[in-house]
N, C-alpha and C positions, 0 to 999 in steps of 0.2 A: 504494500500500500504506500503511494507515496504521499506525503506528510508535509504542509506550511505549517509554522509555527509565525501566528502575529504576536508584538511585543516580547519577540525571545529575548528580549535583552535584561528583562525586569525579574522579579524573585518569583514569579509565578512561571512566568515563560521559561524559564532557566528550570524549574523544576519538572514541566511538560516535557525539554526535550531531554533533560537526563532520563527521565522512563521511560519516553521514545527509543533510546538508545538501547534500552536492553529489549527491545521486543524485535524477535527475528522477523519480522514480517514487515518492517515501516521503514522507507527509506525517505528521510529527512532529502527535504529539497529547494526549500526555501524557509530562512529566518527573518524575519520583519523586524526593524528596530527604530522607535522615531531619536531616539537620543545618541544611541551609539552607532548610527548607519554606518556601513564602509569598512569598518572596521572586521579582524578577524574573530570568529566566535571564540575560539581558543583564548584569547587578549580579554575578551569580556568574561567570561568561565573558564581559566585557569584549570579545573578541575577537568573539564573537558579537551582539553589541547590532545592534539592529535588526534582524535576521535571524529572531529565534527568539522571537513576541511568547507565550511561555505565561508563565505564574510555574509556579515547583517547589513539589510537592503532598509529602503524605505518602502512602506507600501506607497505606491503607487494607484489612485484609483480610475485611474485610465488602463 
């Protein structure tokens, strides 16, 4: 299944995609961030570095 997480940048977001991470069936494909856009997800969750190779995007609603 593949998987947006909006707001992955914030403490709720951030705890969606670490349980994302353990489910063999979901593959993470975009992260939404309005504060930390751009940036690598690993730099914003630390805990997740190497795991999670996207950068956080803005949503875009076009």
């Amino acid at each position: 299944m593949r998987v947006s997480v909006a707001g992955a940048s914030g403490y709720g977001g951030g705890e969606v995609v670490r349980l994302l991470l353990g489910h063999p069936e979901v593959q993470l494909v975009h992260l939404t961030a309005e504060t930390r856009a751009g940036e690598p997800y690993g730099e914003v969750f630390p805990n997740v570095r190497g795991l999670v190779p996207h950068h956080t995007e803005t949503l875009d609603p076009a």
